[in-house]
PDB file of N, CA, C and O in Angstrom, chain B, residues numbered from 101:
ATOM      1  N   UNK B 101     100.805 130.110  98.999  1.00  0.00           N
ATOM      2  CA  UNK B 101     101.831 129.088  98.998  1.00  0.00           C
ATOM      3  C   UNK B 101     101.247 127.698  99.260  1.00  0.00           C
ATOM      4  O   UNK B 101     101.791 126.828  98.581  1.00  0.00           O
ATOM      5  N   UNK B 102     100.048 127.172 100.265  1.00  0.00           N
ATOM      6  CA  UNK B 102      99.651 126.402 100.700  1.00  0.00           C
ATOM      7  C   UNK B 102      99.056 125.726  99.365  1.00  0.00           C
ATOM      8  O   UNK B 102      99.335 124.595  98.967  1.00  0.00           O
ATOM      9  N   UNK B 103      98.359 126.457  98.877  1.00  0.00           N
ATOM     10  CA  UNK B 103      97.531 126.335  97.678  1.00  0.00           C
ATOM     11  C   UNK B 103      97.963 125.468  96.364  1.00  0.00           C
ATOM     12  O   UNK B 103      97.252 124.660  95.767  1.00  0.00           O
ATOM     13  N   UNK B 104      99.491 125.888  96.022  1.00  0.00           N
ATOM     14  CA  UNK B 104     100.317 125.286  95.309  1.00  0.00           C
ATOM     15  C   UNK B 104     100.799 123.928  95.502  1.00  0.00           C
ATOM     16  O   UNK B 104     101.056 123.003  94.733  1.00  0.00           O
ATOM     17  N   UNK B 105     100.842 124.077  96.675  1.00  0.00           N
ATOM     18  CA  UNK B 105     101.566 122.956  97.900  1.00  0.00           C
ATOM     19  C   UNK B 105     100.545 121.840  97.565  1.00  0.00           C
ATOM     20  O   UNK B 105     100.896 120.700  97.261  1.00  0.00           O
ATOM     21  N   UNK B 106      99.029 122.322  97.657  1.00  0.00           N
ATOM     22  CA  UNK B 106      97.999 120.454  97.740  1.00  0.00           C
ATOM     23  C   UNK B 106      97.949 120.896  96.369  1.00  0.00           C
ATOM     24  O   UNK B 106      98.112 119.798  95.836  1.00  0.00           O
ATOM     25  N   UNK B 107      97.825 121.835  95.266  1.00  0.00           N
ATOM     26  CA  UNK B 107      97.857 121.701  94.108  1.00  0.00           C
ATOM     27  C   UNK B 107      99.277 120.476  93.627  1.00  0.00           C
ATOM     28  O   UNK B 107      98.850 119.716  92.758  1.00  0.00           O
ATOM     29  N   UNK B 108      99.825 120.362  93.765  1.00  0.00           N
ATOM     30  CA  UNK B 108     100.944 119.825  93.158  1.00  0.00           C
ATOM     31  C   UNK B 108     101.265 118.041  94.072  1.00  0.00           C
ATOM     32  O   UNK B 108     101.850 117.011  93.735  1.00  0.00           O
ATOM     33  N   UNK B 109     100.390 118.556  95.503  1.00  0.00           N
ATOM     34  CA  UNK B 109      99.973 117.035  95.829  1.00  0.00           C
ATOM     35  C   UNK B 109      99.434 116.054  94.806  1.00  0.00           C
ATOM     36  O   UNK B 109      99.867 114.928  94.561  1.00  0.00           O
ATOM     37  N   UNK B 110      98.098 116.882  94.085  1.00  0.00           N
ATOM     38  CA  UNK B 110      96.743 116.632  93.713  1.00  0.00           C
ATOM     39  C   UNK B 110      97.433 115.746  92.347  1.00  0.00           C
ATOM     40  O   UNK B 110      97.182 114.568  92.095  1.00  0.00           O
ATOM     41  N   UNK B 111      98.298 116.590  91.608  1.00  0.00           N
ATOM     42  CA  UNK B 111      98.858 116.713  90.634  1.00  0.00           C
ATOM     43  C   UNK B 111      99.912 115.418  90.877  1.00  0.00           C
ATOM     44  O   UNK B 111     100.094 114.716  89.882  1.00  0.00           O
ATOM     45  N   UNK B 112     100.430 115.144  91.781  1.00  0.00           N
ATOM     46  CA  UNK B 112     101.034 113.653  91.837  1.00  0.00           C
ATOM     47  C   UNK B 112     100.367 112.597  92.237  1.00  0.00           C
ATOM     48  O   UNK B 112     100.897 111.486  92.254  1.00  0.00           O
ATOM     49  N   UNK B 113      99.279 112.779  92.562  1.00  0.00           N
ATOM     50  CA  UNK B 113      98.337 111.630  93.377  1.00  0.00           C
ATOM     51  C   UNK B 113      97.785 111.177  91.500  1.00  0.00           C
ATOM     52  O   UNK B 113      97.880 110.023  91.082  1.00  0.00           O
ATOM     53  N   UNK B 114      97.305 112.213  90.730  1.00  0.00           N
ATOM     54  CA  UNK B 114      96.648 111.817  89.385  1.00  0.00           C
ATOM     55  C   UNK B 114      97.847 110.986  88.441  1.00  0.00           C
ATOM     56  O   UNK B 114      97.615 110.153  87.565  1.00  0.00           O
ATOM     57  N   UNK B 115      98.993 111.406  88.831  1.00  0.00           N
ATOM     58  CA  UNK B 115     100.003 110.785  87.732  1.00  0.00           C
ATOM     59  C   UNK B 115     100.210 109.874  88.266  1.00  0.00           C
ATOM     60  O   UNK B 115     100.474 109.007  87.432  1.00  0.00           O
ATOM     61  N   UNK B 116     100.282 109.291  89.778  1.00  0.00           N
ATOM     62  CA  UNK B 116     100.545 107.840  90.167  1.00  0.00           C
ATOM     63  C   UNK B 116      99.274 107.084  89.717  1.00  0.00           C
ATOM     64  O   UNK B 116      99.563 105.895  89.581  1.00  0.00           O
ATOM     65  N   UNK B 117      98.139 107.296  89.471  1.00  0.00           N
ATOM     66  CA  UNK B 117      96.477 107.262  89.120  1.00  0.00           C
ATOM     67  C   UNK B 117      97.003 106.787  87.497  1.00  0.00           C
ATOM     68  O   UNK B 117      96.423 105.818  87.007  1.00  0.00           O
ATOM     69  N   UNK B 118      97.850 107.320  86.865  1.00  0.00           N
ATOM     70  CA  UNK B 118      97.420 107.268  85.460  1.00  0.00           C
ATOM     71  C   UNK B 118      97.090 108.189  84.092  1.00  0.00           C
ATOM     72  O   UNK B 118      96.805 108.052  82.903  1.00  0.00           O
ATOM     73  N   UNK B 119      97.376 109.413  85.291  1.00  0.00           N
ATOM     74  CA  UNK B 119      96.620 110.820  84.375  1.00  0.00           C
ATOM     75  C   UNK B 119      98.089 111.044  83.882  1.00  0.00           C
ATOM     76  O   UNK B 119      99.159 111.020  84.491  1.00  0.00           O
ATOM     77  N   UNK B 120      97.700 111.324  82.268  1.00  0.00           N
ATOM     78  CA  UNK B 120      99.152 111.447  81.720  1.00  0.00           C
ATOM     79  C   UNK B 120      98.722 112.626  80.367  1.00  0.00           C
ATOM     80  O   UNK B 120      99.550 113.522  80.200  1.00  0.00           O
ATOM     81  N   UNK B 121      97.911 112.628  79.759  1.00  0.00           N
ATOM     82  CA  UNK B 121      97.317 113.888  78.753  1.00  0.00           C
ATOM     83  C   UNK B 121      96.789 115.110  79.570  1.00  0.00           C
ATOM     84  O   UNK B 121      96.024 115.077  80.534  1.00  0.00           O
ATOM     85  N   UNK B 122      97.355 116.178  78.985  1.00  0.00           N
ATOM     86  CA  UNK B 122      96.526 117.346  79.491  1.00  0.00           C
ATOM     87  C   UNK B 122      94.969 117.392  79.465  1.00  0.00           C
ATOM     88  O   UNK B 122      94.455 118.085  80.343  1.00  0.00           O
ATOM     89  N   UNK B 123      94.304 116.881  78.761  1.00  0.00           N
ATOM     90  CA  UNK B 123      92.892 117.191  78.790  1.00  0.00           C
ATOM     91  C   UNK B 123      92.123 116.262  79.833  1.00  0.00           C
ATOM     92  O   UNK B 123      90.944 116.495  80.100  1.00  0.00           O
ATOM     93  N   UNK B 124      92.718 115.354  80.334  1.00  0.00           N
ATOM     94  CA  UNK B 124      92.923 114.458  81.360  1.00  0.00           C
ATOM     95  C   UNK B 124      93.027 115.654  83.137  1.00  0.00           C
ATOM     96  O   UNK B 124      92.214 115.920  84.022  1.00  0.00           O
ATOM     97  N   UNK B 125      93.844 115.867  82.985  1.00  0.00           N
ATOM     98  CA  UNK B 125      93.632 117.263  83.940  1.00  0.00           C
ATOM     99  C   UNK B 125      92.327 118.005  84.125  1.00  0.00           C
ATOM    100  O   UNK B 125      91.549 118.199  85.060  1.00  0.00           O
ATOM    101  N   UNK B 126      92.441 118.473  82.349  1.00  0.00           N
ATOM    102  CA  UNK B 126      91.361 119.894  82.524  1.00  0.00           C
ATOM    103  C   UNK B 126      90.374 119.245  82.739  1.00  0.00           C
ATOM    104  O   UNK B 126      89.586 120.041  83.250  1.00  0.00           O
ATOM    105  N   UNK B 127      89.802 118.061  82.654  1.00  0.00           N
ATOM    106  CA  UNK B 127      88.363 117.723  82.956  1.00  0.00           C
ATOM    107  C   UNK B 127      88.376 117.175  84.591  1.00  0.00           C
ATOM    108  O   UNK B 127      87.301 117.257  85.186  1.00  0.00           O
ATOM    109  N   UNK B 128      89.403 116.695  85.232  1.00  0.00           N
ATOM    110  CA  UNK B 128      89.243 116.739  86.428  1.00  0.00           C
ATOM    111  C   UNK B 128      89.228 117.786  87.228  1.00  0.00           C
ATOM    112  O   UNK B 128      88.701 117.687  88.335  1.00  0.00           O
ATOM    113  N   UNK B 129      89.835 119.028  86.782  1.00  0.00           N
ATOM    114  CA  UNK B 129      90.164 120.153  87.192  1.00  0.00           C
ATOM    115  C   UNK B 129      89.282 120.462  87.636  1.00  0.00           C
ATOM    116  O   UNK B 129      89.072 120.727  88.819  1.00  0.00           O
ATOM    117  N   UNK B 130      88.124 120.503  86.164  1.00  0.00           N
ATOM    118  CA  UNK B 130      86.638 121.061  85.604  1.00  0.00           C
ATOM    119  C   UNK B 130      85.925 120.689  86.953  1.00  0.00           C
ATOM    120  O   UNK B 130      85.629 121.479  87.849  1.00  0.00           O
ATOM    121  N   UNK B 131      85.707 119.342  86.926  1.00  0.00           N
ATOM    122  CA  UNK B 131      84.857 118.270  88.122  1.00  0.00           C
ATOM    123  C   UNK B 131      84.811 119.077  89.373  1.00  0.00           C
ATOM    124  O   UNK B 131      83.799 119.619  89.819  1.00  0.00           O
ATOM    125  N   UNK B 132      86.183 119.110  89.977  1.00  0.00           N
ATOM    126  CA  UNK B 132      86.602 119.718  91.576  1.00  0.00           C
ATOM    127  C   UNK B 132      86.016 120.900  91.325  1.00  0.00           C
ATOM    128  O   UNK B 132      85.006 120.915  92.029  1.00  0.00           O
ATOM    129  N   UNK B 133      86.123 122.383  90.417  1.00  0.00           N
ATOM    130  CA  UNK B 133      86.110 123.452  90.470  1.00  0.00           C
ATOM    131  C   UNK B 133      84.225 123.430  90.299  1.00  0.00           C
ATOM    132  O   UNK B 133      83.516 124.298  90.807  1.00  0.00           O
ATOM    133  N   UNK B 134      83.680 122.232  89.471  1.00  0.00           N
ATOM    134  CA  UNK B 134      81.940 122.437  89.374  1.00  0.00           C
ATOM    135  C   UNK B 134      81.459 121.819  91.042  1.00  0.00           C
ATOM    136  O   UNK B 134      80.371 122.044  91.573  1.00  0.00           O
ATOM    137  N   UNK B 135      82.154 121.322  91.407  1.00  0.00           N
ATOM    138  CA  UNK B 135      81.513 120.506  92.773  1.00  0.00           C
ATOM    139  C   UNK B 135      81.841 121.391  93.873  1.00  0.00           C
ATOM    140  O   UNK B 135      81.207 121.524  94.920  1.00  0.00           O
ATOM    141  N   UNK B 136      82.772 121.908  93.562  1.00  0.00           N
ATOM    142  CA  UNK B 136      83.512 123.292  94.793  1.00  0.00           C
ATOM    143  C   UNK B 136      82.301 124.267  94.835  1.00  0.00           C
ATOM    144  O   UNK B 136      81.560 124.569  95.770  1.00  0.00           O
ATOM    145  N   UNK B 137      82.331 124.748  93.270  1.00  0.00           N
ATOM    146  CA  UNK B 137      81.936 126.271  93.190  1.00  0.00           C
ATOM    147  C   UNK B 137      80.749 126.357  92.561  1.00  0.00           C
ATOM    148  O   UNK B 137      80.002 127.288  92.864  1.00  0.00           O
ATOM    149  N   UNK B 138      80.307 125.282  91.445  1.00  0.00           N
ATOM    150  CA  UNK B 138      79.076 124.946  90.847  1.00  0.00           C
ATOM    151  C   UNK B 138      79.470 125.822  89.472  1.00  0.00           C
ATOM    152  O   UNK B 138      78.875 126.701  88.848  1.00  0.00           O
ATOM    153  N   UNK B 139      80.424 125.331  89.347  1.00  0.00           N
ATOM    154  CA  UNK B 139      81.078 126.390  87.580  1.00  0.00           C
ATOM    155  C   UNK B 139      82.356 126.043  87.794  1.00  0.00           C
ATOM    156  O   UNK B 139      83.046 126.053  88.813  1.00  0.00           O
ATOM    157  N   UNK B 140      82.695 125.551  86.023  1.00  0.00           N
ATOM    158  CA  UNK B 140      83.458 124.778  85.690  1.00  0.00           C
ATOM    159  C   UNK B 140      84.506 126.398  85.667  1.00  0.00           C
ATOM    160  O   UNK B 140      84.110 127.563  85.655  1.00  0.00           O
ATOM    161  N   UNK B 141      85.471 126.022  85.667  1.00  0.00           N
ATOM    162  CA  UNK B 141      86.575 127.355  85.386  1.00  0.00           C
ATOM    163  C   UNK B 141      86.148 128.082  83.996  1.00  0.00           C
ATOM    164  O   UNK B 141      86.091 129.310  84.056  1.00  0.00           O
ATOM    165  N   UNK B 142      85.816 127.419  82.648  1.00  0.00           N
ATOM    166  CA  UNK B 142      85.235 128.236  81.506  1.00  0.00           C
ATOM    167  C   UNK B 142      83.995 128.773  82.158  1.00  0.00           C
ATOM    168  O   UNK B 142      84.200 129.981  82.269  1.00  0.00           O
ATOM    169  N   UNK B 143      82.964 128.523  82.583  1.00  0.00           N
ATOM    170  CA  UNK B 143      82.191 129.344  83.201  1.00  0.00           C
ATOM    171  C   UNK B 143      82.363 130.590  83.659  1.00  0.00           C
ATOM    172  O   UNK B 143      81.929 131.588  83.084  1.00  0.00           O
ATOM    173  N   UNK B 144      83.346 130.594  85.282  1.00  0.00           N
ATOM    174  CA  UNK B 144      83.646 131.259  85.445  1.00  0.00           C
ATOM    175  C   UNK B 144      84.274 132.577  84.857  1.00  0.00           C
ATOM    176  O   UNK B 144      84.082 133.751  85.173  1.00  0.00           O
ATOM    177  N   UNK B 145      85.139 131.973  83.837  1.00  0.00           N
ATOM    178  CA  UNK B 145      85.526 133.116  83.058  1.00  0.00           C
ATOM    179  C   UNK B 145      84.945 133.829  82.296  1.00  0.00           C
ATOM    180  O   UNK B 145      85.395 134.918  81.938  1.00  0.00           O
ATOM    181  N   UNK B 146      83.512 133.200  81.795  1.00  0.00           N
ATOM    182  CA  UNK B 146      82.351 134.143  81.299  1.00  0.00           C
ATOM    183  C   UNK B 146      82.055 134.818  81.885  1.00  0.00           C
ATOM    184  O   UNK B 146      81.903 135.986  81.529  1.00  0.00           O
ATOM    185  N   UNK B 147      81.794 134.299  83.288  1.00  0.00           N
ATOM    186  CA  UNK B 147      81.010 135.263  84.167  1.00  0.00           C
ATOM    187  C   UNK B 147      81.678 136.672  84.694  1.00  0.00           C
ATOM    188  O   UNK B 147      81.253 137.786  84.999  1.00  0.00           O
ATOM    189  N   UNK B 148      83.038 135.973  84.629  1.00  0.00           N
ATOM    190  CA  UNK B 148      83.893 137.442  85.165  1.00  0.00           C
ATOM    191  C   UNK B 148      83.882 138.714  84.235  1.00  0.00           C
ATOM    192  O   UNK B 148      84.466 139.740  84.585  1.00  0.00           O
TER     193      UNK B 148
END
């Protein structure tokens, strides 16, 4: 639940920012999830 909760923070902090296209997302998404985990979410899903 928490998870959703700063997800959807994150997700209004980018649209007051300017982020308005989806691919606009997926590459920030990308950023957080390579700096978190060191693999972009397509990565990951190879790997799984």
């Amino acid at each position: 639940m928490r998870s959703i909760a700063i997800g959807d923070e994150l997700t209004d902090e980018w649209q007051k920012r300017g982020i308005k296209e989806k691919i606009e997302y997926s590459i920030l998404t990308a950023e957080i999830s390579k700096a978190t985990f060191d693999m972009t979410p397509s990565e990951y899903k190879k790997y799984k």
